[in-house]
N, C-alpha and C positions, 0 to 999 in steps of 0.2 A: 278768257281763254285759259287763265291757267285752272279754274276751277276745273273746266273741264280738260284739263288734261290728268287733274286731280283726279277725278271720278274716273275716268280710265284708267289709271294707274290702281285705283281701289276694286276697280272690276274684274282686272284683269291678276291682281292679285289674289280676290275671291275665287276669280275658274279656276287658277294654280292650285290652290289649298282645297278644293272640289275634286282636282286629279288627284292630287297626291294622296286624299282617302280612298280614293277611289281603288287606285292602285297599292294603298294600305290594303286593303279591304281583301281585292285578289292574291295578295301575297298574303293574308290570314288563312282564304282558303285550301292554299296551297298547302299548308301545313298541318297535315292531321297524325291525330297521335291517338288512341280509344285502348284503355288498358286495365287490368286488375290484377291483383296479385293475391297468392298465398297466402304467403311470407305476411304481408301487411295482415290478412285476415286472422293469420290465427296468431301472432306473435304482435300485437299493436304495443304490446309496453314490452321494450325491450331489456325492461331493470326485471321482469318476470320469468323465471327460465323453468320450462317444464322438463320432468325428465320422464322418460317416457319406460314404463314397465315392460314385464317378457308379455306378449300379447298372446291371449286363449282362444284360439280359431274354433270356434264350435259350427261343424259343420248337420247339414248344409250352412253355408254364408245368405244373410241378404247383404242387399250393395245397394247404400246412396249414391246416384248423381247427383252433381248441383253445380253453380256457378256462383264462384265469392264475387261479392260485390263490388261494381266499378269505383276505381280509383282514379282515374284521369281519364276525361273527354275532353279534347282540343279542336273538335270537327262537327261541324251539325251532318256530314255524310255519314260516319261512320259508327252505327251504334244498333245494337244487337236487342231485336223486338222479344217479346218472350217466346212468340211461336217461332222464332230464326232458334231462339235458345235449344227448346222444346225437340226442335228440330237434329239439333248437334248431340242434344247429348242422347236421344236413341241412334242414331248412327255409332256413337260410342261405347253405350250400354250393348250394343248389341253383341261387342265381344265379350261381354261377361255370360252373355245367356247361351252360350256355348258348352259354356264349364259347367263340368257335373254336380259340382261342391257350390255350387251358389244356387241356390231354391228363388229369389226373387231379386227383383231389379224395383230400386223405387227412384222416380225421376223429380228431384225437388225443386220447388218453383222457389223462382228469385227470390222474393216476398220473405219467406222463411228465415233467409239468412240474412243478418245485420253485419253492417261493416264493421269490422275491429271486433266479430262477435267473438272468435277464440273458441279453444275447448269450452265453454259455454253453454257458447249458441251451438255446440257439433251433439251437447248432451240431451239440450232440447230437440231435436230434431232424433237422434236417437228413441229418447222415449215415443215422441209422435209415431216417428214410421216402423220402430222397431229395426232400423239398420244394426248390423254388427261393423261394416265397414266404409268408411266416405270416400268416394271418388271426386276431387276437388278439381273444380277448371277453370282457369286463369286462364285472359290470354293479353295478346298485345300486339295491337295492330299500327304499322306504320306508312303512311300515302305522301310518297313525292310528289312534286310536280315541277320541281328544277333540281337539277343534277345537284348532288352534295349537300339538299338542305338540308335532312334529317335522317338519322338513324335509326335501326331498333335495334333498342338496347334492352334487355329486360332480365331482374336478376330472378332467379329460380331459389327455388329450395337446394340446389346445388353448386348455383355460380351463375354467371353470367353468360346472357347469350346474345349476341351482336351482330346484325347484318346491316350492311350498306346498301342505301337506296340512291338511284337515279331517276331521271323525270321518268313521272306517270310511271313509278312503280309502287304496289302494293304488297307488303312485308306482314305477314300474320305470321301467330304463332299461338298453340293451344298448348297449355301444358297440363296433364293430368297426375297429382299429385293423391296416393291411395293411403290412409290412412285408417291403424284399427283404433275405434273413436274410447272404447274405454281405457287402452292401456298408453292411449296418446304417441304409440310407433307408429313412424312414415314405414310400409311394408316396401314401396316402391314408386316410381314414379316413370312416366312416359311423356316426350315431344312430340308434337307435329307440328310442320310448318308446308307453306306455300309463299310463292313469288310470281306477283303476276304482272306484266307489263306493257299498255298500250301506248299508243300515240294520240293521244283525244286532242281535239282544239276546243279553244275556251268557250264555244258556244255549246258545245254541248259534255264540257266538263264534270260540271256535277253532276250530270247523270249517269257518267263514263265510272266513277268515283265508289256513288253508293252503287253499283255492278258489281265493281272490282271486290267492292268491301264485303258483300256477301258471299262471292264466289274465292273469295280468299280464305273464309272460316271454312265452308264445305271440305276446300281443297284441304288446308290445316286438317280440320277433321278425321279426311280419310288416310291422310298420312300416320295419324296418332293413330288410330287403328291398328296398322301394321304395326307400329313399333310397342303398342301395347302387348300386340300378342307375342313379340318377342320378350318382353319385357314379363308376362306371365308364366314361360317356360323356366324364364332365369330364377323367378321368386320361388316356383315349386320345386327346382333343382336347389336355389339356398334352403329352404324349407329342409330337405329330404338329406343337406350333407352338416345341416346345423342346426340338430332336434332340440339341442340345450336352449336354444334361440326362442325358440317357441312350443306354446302347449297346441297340439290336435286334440279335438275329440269329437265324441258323434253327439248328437243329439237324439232324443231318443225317436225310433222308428227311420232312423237314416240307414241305410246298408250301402251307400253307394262305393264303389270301385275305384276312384279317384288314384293321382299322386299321393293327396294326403290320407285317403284311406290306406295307402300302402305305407304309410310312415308310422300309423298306429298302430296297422300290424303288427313293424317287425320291431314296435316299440312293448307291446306287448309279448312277442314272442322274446325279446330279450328278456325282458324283467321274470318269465315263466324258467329259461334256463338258468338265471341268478337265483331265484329261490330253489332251483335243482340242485345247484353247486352250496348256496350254502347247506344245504340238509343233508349232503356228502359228506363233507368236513367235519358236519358234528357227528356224523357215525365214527 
């Protein structure tokens, strides 16, 4: 009798430790985290410090896209195909192909870029595509699935940016950070985010998840968009009231009409009345 009271007690301690991974297991998935950063990409040694030159805008501009490479996956739902990629950043590029001063859009595949590659890897890619500027995209995506587990927290090339997640919320965020790759200045940088939030039950959770997870970059996406374009008014506006800041010039056979053709003008028409005035003086 007592053997088997033995063997029941070792059985029913085995189904316990069965559950309890079990519900290990669910409560892993519950926790998704899929992220990359800038910061990390071009700065991996932080005893290294670039200082970044006045930057020569030779227009027209071409413009790399690209995506620095993943630095944290906590989720087998959430993680970003090359065509999902492919996909984001023509959506993105597409505000550049608006602008006068930019003659070509190059879209770099993942592959290109090594982690921790730095001004480096931004020079080889450079010579490859012949960019003049890199449009770099980090993002960070964050999926509840019970109130308070997890945050997004993700620090920027500017500070940190923090939102609180509740169950079966999905927290993205794309940040696109513009960079002129030979004089190693950030020209500017732009946010997008999305929040999106269902009630899925656990049977049909993970596929509720990787939904959420693609329809949260699109969303992110189009949001960065808009604040990109605001974010291009402001850089041609600092451009045009801080010419010491940076050099303009054409390239040969460019005529175009832009902001910054208007900043060479009247950069030239200044420098034509300075040699007016000094040849007065010496009379």
């Amino acid at each position: 009798m007592g053997d088997v009271k033995t063997a029941v007690c070792v059985l029913q301690l085995l189904l316990c430790m069965a559950a309890m991974s079990g519900c290990g297991k669910i409560f892993e998935d519950r926790q998704s985290h899929y992220a990359s950063s800038t910061v990390k990409y071009l700065y991996p040694d932080r005893l290294v410090v670039e200082r970044p030159s006045i930057p020569t805008l030779s227009l027209p501009l071409t413009v790399g896209v690209a995506f620095v490479p993943d630095t944290e996956i906590s989720s087998r739902h959430a993680k970003l195909s090359e065509r999902d990629r492919l996909d984001l950043m023509e959506r993105i590029s597409a505000k550049f192909k608006e602008l006068e001063f930019v003659k070509d859009i190059a879209l770099i595949p993942s592959a290109y870029l090594t982690r921790g590659g730095s001004f480096t890897n931004l020079d080889q890619i450079k010579t490859m595509y012949g960019v003049d500027l890199m449009v770099l995209l980090s993002h960070d995506q964050v999926q509840h699935t019970d109130e308070g587990m997890l945050s997004l927290s993700y620090w920027t090339i500017v500070g940190a940016y923090i939102v609180k997640g509740e169950k079966n919320d999905t927290s993205t965020m794309i940040d696109a950070t513009v960079y002129d790759i030979a004089s190693r200045k950030m020209l500017f940088r732009a946010p997008g985010t999305s929040h999106i939030s269902h009630r899925a039950t656990l049977v049909n959770l993970s596929e509720q998840l990787r939904e959420d997870s693609l329809k949260g970059f699109h969303a992110a996406a189009d949001d960065l968009v808009i604040n990109l374009g605001d974010e291009l008014d402001r850089f041609k506006s600092k451009v045009k009231e801080k010419p010491h800041e940076y050099v303009v010039r054409h390239k040969a056979g460019y005529t175009g009409s832009s902001a910054f053709g208007d900043i060479v003008s009247l950069l030239m028409l200044t420098m034509a009345g300075l040699v007016l005035w000094a040849e007065r003086i010496r009379r």
